[in-house]
VOPAGU-2260 file (C-alpha; in pm, 1 decimal, decimal comma):
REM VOPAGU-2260
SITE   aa  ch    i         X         Y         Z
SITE  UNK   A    0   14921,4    1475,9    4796,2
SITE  UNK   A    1   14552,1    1465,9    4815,1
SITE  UNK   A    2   14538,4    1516,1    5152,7
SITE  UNK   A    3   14748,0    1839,0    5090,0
SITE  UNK   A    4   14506,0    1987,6    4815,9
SITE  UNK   A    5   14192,3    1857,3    5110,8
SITE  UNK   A    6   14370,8    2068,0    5358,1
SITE  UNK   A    7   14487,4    2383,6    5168,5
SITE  UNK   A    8   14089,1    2349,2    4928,4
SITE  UNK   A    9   13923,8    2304,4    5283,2
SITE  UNK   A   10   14134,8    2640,3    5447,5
SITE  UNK   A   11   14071,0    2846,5    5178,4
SITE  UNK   A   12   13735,3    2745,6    5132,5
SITE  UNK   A   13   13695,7    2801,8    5500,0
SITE  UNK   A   14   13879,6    3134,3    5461,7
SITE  UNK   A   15   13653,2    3269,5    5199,7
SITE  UNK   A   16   13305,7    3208,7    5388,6
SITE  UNK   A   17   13443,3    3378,8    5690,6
SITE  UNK   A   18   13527,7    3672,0    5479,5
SITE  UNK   A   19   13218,3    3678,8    5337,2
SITE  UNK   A   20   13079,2    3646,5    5683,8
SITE  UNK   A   21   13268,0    3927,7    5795,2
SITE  UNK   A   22   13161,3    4100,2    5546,9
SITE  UNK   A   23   12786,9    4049,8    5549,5
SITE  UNK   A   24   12814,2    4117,6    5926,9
SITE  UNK   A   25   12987,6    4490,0    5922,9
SITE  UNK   A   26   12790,0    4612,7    5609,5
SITE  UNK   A   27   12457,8    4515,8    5833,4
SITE  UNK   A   28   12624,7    4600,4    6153,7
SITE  UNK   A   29   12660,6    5002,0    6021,6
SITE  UNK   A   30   12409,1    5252,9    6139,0
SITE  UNK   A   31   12128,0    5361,0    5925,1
SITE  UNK   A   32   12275,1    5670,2    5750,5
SITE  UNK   A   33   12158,3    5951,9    5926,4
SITE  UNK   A   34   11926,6    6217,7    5730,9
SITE  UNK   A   35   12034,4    6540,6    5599,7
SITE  UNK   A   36   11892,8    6837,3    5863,2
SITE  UNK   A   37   12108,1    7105,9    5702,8
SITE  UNK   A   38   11839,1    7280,2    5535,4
SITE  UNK   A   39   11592,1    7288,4    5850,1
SITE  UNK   A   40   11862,2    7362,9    6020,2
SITE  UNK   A   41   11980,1    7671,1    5798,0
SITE  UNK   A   42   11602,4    7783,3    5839,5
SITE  UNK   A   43   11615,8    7722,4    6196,2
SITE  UNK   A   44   11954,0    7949,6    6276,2
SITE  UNK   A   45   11837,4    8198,4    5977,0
SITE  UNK   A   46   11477,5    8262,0    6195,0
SITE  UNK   A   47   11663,0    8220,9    6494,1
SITE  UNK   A   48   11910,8    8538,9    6365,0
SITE  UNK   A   49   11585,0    8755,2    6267,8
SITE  UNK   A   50   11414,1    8708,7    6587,5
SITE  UNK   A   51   11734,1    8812,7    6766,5
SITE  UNK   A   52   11794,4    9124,0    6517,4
SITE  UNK   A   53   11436,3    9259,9    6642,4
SITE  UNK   A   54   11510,6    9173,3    7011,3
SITE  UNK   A   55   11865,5    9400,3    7004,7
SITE  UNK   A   56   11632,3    9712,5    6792,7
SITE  UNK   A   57   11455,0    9678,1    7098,8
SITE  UNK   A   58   11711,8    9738,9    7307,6
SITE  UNK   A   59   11619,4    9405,5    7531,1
SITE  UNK   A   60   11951,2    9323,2    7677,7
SITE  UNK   A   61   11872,9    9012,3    7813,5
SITE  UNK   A   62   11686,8    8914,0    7504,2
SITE  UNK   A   63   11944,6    8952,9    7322,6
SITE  UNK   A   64   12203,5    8785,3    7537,1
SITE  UNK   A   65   11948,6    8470,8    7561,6
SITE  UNK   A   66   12052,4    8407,4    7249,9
SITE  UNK   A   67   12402,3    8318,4    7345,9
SITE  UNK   A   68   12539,6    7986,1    7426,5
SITE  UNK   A   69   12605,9    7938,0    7803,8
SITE  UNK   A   70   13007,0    7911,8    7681,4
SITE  UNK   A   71   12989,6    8144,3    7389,8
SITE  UNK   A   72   13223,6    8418,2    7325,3
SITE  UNK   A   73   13173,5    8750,2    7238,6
SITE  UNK   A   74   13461,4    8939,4    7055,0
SITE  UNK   A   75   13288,3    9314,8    6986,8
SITE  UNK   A   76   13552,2    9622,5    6843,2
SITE  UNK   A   77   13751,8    9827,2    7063,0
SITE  UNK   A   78   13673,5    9592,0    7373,3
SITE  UNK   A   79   13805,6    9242,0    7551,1
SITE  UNK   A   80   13691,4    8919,1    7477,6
SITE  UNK   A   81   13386,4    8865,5    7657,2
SITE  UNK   A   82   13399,8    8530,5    7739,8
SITE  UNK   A   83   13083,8    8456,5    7982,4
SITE  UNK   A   84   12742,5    8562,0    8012,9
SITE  UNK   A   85   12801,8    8841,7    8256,3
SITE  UNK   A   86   13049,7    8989,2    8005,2
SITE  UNK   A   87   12881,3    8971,6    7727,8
SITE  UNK   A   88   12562,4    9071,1    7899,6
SITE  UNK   A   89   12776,9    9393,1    7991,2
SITE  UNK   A   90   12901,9    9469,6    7643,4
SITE  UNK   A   91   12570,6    9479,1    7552,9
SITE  UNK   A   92   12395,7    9695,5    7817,7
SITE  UNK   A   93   12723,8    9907,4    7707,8
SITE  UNK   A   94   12628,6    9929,2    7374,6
SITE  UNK   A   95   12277,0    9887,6    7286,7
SITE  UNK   A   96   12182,1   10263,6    7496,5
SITE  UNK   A   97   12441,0   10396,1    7217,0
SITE  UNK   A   98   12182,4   10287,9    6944,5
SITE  UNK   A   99   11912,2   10460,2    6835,3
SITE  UNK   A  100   11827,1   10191,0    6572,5
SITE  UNK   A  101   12002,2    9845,3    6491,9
SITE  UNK   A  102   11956,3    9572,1    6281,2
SITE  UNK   A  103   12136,0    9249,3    6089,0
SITE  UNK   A  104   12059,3    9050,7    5787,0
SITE  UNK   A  105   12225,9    8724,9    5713,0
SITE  UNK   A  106   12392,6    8697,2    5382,1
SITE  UNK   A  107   12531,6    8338,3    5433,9
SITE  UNK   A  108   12472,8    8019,8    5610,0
SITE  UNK   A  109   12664,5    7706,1    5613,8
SITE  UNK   A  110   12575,0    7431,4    5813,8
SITE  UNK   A  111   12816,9    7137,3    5883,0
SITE  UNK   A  112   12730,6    6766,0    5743,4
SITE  UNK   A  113   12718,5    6655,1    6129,0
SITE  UNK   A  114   12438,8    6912,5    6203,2
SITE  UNK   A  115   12605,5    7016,2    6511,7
SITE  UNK   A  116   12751,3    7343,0    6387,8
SITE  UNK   A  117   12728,7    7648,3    6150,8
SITE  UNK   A  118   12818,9    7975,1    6064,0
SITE  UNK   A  119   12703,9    8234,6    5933,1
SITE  UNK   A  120   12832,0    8592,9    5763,3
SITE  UNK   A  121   12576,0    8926,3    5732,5
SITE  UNK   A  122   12572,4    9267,0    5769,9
SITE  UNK   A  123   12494,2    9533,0    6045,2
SITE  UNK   A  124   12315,8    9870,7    6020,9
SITE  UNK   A  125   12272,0   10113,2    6318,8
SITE  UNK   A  126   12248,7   10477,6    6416,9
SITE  UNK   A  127   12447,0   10592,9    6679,7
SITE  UNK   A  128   12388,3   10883,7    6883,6
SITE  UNK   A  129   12682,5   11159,5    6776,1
SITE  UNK   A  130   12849,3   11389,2    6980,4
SITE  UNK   A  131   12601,4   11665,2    6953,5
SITE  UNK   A  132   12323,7   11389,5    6976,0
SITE  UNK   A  133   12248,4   11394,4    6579,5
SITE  UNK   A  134   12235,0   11023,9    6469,1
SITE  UNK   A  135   12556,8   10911,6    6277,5
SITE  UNK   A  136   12465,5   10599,9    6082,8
SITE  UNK   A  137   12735,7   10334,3    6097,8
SITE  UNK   A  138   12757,6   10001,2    5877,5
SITE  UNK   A  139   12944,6    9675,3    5938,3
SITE  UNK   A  140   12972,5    9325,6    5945,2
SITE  UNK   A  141   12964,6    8968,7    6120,4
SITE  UNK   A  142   13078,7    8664,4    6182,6
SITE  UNK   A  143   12832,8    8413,3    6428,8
SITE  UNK   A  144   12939,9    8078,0    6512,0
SITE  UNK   A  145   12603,5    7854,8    6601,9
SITE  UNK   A  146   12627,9    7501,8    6771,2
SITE  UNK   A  147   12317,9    7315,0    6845,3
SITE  UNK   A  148   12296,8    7255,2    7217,9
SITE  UNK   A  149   12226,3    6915,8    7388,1
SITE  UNK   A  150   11849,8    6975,8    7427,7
SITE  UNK   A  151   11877,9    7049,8    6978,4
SITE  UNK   A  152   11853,4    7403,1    7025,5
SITE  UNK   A  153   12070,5    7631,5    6850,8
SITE  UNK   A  154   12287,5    7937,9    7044,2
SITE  UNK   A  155   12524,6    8165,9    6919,8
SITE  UNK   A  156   12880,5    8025,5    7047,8
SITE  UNK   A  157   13113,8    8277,2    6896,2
SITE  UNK   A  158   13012,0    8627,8    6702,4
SITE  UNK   A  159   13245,6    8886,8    6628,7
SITE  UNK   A  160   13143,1    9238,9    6455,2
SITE  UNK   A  161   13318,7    9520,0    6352,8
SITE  UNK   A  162   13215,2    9827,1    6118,8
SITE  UNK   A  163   13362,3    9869,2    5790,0
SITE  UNK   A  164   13441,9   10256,7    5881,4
SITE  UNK   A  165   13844,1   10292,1    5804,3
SITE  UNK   A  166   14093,2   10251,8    6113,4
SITE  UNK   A  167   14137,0   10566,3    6297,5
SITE  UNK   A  168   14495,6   10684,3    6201,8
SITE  UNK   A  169   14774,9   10629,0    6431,3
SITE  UNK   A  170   14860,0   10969,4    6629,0
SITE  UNK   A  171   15160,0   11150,6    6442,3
SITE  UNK   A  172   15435,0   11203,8    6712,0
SITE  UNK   A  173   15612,2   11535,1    6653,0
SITE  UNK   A  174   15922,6   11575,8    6814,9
């Protein structure tokens, strides 16, 4: 019998320092936590965004393309998916002659806890040129995707716009 309570006392004193070992070893093992960048990182994008508001009122196409992600999409109104630099380059040299002025303001920016992504939400202004060349101003809003790139610089990967003017009315048939 006392070799029994030797044996089981010995395992399960045996048991308990390797737990304790185990333990000690994964809590030490873990990386340091990393630091929170979200706020430089909001500041970084939110710069970023007013640098590349003034770059499109100046009708700099390839500024303002350079500001894209080299596998960003671009998802304007009334037009495909452009999903490549070319195509978005062309939306833009499509649209920015249109303008006489144009310019965004960021309303909200939410970075994700890994730092690799964030969105953000604003607003659009512009004046387009009407059909009798008198400028029609036009308001709407966005939706930009950011991801920070390899080299820690952030690009637009996604941005969508669209004006908050009301949907043209489908045609009436009369028959």
């Amino acid at each position: 019998m006392m070799r029994f309570y030797k044996v089981f006392f010995g395992f399960r004193g045996l048991l308990a320092c390797s737990c304790v070992i185990v333990i000690l070893l994964t809590t030490s093992c873990n990386r340091a936590a990393l630091s929170d960048t979200r706020a430089s990182s909001e500041q970084a994008i939110r710069t970023l965004d007013s640098q590349w508001s003034k770059t499109a009122a100046s009708h700099d196409v390839d500024g303002t393309v350079a500001f894209y992600a080299d596998d960003a999409i671009l998802l304007p109104p009334d037009e495909p998916l452009a999903g490549d630099k070319a195509s978005i380059r062309a939306s833009w040299a499509g649209t920015l002659p249109a303008m006489d002025t144009i310019s965004w303001n960021v309303k909200t920016i939410e970075v994700a806890k890994s730092g690799e992504l964030a969105y953000l939400t604003g607003a659009w202004t512009t004046t387009a040129k009407g059909p009798n060349g008198t400028p029609v101003p036009v308001i709407g809003k966005l939706l930009e995707v950011w991801k920070k790139q390899p080299i820690g610089q952030w690009k637009c990967a996604a941005d969508i716009f669209n004006s908050d003017a009301p949907a043209n009315p489908a045609p009436s048939s009369t028959k």
